[in-house]
C-alpha positions as YAML, in Angstrom:
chain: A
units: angstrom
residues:
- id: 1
  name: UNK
  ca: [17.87, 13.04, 0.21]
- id: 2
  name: UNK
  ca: [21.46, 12.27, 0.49]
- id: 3
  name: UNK
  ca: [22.58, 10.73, -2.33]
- id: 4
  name: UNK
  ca: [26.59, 11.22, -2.25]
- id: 5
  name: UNK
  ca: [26.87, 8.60, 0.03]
- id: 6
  name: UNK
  ca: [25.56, 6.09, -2.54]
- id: 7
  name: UNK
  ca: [27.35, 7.54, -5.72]
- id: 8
  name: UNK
  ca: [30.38, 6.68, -3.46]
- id: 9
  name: UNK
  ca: [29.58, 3.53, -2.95]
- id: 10
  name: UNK
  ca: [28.49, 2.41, -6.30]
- id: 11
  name: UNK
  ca: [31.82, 4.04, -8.19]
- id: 12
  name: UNK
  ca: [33.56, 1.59, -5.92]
- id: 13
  name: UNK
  ca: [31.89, -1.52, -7.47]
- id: 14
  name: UNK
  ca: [33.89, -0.46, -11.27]
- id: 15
  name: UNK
  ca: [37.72, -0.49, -9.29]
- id: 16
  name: UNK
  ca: [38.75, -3.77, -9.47]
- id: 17
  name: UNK
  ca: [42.53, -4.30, -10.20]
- id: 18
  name: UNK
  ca: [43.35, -7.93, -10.50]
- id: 19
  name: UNK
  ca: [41.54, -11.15, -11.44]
- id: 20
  name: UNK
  ca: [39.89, -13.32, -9.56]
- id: 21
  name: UNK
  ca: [41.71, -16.85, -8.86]
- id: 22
  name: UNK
  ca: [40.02, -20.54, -9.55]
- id: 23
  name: UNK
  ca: [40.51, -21.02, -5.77]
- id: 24
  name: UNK
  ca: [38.57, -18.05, -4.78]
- id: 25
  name: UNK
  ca: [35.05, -18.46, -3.08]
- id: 26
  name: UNK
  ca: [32.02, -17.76, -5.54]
- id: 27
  name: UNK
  ca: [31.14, -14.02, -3.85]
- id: 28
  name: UNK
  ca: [34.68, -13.09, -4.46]
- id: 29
  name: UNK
  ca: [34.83, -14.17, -7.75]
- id: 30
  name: UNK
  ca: [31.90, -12.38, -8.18]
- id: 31
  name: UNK
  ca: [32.92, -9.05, -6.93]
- id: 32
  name: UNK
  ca: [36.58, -9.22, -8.90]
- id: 33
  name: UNK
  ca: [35.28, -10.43, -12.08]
- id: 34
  name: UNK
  ca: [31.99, -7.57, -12.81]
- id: 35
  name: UNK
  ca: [34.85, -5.00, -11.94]
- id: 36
  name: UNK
  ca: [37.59, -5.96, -14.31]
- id: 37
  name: UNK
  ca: [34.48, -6.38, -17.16]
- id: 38
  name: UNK
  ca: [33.43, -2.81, -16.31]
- id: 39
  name: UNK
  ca: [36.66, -1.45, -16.04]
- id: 40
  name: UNK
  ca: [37.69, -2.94, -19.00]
- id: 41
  name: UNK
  ca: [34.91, -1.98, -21.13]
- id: 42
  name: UNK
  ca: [35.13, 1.68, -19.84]
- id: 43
  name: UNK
  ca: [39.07, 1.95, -20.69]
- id: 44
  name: UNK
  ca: [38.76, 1.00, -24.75]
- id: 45
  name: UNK
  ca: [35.88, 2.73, -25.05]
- id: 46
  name: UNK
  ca: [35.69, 5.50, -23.24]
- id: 47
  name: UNK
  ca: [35.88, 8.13, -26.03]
- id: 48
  name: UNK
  ca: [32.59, 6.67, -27.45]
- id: 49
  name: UNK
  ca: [31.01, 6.91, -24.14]
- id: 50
  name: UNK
  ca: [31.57, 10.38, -23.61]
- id: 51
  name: UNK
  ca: [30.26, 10.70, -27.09]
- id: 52
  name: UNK
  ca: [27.08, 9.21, -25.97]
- id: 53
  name: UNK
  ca: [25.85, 8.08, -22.64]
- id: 54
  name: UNK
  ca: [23.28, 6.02, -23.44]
- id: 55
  name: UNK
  ca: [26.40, 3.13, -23.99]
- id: 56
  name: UNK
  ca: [27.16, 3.64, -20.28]
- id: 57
  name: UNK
  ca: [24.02, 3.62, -19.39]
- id: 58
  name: UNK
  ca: [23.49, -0.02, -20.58]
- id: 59
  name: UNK
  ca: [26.55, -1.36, -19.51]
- id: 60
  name: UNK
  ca: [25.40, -0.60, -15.72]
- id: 61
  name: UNK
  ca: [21.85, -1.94, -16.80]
- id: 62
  name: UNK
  ca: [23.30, -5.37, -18.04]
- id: 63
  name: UNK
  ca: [26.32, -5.65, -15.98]
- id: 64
  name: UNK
  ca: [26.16, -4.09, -12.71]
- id: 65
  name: UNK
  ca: [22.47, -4.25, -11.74]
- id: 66
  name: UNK
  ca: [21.70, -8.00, -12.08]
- id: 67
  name: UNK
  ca: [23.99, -8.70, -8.95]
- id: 68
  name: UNK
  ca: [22.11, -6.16, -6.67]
- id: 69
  name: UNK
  ca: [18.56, -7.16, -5.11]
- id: 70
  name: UNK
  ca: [17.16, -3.89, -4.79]
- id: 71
  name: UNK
  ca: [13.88, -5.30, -2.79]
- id: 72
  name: UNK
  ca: [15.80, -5.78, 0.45]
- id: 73
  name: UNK
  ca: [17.87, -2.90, -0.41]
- id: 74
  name: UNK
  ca: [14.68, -0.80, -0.33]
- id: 75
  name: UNK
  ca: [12.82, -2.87, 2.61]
- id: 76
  name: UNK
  ca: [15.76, -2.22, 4.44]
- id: 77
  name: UNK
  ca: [16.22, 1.50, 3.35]
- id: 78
  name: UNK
  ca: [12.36, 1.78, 4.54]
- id: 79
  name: UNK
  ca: [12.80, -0.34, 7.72]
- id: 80
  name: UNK
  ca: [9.14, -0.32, 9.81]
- id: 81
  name: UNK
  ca: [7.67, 1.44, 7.10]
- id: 82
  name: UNK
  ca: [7.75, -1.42, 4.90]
- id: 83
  name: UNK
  ca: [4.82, -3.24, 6.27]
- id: 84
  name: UNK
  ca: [2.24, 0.15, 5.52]
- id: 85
  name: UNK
  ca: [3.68, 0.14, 2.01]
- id: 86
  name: UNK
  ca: [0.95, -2.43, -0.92]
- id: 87
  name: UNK
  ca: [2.75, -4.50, -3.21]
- id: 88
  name: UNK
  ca: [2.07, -2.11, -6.06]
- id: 89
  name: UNK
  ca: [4.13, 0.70, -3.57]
- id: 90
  name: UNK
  ca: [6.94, -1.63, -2.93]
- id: 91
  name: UNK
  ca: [7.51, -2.42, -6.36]
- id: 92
  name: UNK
  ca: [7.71, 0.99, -6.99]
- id: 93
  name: UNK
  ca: [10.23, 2.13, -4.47]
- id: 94
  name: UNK
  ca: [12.24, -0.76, -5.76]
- id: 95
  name: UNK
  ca: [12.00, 0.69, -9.34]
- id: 96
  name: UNK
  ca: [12.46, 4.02, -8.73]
- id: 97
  name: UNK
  ca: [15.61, 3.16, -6.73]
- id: 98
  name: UNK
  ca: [16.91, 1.06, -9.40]
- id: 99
  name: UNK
  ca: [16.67, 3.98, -11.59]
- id: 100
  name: UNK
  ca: [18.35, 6.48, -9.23]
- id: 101
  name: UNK
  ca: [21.42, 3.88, -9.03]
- id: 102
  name: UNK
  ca: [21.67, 3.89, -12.62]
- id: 103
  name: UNK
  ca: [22.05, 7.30, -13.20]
- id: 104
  name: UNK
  ca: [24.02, 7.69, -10.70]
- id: 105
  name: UNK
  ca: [26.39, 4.73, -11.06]
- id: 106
  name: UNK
  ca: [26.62, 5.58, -15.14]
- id: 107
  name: UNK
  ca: [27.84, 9.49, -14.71]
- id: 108
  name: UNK
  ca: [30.35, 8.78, -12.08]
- id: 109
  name: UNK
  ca: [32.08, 5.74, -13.95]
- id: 110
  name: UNK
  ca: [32.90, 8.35, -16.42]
- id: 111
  name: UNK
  ca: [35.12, 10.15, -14.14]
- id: 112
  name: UNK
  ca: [36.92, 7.32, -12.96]
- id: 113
  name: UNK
  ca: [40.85, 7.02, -11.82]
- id: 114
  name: UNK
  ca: [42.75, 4.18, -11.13]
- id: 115
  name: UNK
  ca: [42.55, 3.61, -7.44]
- id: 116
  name: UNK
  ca: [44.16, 0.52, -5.78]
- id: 117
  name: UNK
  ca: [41.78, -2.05, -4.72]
- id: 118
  name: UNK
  ca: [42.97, -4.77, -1.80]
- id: 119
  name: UNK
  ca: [41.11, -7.70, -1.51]
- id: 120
  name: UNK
  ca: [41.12, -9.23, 2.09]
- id: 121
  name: UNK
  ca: [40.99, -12.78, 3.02]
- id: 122
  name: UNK
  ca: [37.48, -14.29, 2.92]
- id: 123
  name: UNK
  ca: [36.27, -15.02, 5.84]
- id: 124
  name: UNK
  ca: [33.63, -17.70, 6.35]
- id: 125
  name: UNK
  ca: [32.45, -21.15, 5.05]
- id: 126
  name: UNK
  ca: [31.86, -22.12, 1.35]
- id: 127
  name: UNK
  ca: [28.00, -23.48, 2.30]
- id: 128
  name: UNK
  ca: [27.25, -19.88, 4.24]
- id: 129
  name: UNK
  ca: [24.46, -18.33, 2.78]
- id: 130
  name: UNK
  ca: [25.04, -14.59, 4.01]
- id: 131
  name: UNK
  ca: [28.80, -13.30, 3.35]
- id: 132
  name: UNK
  ca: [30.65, -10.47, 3.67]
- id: 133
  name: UNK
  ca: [33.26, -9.58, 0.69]
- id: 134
  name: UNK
  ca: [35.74, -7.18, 2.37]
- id: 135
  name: UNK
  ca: [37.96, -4.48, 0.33]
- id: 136
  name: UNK
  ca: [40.55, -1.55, 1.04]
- id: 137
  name: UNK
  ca: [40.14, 0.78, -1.90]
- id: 138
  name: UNK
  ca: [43.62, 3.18, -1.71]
- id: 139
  name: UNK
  ca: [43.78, 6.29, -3.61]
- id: 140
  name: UNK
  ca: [46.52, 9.04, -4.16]
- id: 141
  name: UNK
  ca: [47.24, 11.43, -1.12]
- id: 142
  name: UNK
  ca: [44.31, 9.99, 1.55]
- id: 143
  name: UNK
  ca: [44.30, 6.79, 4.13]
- id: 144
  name: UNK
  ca: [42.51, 3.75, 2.25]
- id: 145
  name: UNK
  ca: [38.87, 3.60, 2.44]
- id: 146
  name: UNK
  ca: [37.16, -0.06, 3.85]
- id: 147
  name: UNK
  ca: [34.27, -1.27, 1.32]
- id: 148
  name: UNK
  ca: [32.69, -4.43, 2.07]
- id: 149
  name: UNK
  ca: [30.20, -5.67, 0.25]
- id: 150
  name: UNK
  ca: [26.94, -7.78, 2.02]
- id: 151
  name: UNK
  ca: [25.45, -10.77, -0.50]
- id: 152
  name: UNK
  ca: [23.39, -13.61, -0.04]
- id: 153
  name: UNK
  ca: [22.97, -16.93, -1.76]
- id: 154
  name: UNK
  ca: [19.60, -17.45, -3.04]
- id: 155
  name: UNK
  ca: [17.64, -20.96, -3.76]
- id: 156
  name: UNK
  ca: [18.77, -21.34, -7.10]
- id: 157
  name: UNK
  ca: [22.51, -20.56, -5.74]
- id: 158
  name: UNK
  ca: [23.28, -17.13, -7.32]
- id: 159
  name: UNK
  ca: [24.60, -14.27, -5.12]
- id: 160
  name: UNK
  ca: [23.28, -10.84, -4.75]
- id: 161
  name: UNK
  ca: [24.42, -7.72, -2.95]
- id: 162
  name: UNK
  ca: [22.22, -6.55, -0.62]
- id: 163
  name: UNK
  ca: [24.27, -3.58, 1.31]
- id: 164
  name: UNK
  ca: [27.46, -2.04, 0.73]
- id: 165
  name: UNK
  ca: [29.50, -0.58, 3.35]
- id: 166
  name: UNK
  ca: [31.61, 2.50, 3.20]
- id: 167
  name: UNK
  ca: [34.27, 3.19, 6.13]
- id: 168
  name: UNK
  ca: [32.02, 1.29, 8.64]
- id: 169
  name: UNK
  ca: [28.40, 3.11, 7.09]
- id: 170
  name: UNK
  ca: [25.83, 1.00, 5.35]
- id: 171
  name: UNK
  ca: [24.29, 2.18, 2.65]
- id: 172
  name: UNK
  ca: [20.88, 1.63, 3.79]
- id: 173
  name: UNK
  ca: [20.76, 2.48, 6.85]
- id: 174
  name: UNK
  ca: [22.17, 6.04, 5.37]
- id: 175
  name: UNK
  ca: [19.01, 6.07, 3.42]
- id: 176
  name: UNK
  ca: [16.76, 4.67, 6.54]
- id: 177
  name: UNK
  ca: [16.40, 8.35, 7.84]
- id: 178
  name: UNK
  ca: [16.46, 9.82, 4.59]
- id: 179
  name: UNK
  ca: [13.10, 7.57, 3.83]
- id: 180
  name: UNK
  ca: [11.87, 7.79, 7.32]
- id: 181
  name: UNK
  ca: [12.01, 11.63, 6.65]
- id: 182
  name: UNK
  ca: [9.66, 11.30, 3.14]
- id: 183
  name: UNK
  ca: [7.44, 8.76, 4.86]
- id: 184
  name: UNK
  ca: [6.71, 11.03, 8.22]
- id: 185
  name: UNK
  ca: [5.82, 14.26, 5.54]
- id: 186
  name: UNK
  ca: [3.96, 12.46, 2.96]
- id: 187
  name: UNK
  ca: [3.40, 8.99, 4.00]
- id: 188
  name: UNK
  ca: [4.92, 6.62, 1.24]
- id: 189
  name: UNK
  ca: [3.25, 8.09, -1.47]
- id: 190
  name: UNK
  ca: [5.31, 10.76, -0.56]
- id: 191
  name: UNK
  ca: [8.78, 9.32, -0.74]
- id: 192
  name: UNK
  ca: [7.89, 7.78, -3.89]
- id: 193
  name: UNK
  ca: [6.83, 11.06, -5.51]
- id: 194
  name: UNK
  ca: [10.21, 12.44, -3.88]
- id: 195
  name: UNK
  ca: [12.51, 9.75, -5.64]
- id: 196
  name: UNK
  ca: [9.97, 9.98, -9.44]
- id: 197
  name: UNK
  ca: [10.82, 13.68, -9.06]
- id: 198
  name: UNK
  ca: [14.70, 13.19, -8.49]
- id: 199
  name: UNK
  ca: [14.30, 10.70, -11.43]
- id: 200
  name: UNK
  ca: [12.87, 13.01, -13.92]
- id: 201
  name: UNK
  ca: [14.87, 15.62, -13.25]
- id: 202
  name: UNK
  ca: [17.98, 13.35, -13.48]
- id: 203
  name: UNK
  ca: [16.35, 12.67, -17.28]
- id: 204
  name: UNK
  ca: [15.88, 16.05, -18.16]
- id: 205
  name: UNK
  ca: [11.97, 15.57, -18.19]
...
C-alpha cells in the first residue's frame, strides 16, 4: 500500500502558524486551533519526546484523532466494497486504520520544520453542513502546496474531517485502489490482514 501520500497529509494537520480569530467560522477555528496546540506542545517538549515516543504517541491519540471520522474515511477508502464487508469487518478496517494514522502521524511530527501555512477565505454558509477548509502550506525552496481539508457537521453539531486533500488528490480515493487491490486478492479479510500486518510490524511485534 501507499502510505506516503497519507504521512503527507497528516504532518500537514501539526503546521498551523497563527490563531484563529472570534469571527472565524467553527471548521476554521477548528483546523487553526488543534495545530497551534500540537505545535505548541511539540516545540517545549520536544527533547522529552525524542526521549520517549510513547508522549507523542498520546498527544495524536487525544488531540488529533477525535476530529477525524475514520468510518467514512474507510467506507470511502473501500468504495463498492463496503457493502460485502459485516459490521464486525468494518469496525475493523476502521481500527486498524486508526492505528496506521497514529503511527504514522506521531513519527513524522517529530521531524517537523516550520513551514508557512495560508489560510484562505472560507467559503460557504455558517448553517452548511459539509465544508471545505482550504490552506496553502509554503515551504523553503518549492511552489506552495494546496491542503484542504473536507468536514462535516454532525447532529450534535461537532465537526469532523472526513478527507484531506493534497495538491488536488484526496486521500481516499489514493487509498480506493490501494484497498480495491487487497480486496480483489484476498477478499476483505485480506486487506484487513494486510493493514494488522503493517500494524505489527510498525510496533515491532
Amino acid at each position: 500500500m501507499k502510505y506516503a501520500r497519507m504521512l503527507m497529509v497528516m504532518l500537514l494537520l501539526g503546521v498551523g502558524m497563527s490563531r484563529a480569530a472570534d469571527s472565524e467560522p467553527e471548521p476554521v477555528k477548528l483546523i487553526r486551533s488543534t495545530a497551534d496546540y500540537v505545535l505548541q506542545q511539540i516545540r517545549t517538549r520536544k527533547a522529552e519526546l525524542e526521549k520517549d515516543s510513547s508522549g507523542i504517541y498520546d498527544l495524536v491519540q487525544k488531540k488529533i484523532l477525535p476530529h477525524f471520522d475514520f468510518r467514512i474515511m474507510s467506507r470511502g477508502a473501500l468504495g463498492r466494497y463496503w457493502r460485502r464487508a459485516t459490521e464486525a469487518q468494518k469496525q475493523r478496517i476502521a481500527k486498524e486504520f486508526q492505528e496506521l494514522l497514529v503511527r504514522t502521524y506521531a513519527t513524522t511530527l517529530l521531524n517537523y520544520s516550520d513551514q508557512k501555512v495560508d489560510y484562505l477565505p472560507f467559503r460557504g454558509k455558517r448553517d452548511d453542513k459539509r465544508v471545505t477548509v482550504a490552506t496553502r502550506v509554503h515551504s523553503p525552496g518549492g511552489p506552495p502546496v494546496p491542503i484542504n481539508y473536507r468536514l462535516y457537521r454532525t447532529s450534535d453539531g461537532r465537526w469532523k474531517i472526513y478527507d484531506v486533500v493534497v495538491d488536488g488528490v484526496s486521500l481516499v480515493s489514493n487509498y480506493r485502489s490501494s484497498f480495491a487491490t487487497e480486496v480483489k486478492k484476498g477478499g476483505i479479510e485480506g486487506l484487513i490482514h494486510s493493514l494488522e500486518q503493517h500494524n505489527r510490524q510498525q510496533r515491532g511485534a
